[in-house]
C-alpha positions, 0 to 999 in steps of 0.5 A, spaced: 803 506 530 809 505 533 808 506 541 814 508 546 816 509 553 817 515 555 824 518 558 824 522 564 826 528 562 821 527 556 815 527 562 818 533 565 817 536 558 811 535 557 808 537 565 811 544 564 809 545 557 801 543 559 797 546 563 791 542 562 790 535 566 785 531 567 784 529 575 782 522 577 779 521 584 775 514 588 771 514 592 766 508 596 768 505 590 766 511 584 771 513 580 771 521 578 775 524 573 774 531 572 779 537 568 783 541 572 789 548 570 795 546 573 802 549 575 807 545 576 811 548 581 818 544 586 816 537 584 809 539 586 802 540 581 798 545 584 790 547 582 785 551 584 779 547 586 771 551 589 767 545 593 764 540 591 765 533 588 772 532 586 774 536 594 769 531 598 772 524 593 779 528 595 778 529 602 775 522 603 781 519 599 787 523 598 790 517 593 788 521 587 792 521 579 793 526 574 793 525 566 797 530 562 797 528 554 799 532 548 796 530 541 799 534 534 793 528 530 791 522 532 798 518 531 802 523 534 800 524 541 804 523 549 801 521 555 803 522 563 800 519 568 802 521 574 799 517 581 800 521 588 797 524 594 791 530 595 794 535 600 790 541 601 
């Protein structure tokens, strides 16, 4: 398995193409990760949420990442982690 680091706009790509991730969250020193739709949309990734768990975790801590990945097999596949800040 031959592993790279992707280029930037190769990250871009792939943000724009999903729209699936996978929401990681912290909170009192419990980890949650959960699947979410998503938009991208002025540098920015939207989601729709109802309350509850993943909302109380973000309002607590707002430091959050999310998980965007391709697979075509399991020896092809792309993964970005983005780490940013919960806004309401």
């Amino acid at each position: 398995m031959r592993l790279r680091e992707m280029l930037p706009s190769e990250c871009s790509i792939l943000i724009s193409e999903q729209r699936v991730a996978r929401l990681g969250c912290c909170r009192d020193n419990q980890s949650y990760v959960v699947p979410i739709y998503y938009v991208r949309a002025e540098g920015q990734i939207f989601s729709f949420s109802m309350p509850g768990r993943k909302i109380e975790f973000m309002r607590s801590n707002p430091l959050v990442c999310v998980e965007i990945e391709h697979s075509t097999d399991q020896h092809r596949w792309k993964c970005v982690v983005i780490e940013g800040r919960y806004h309401e």
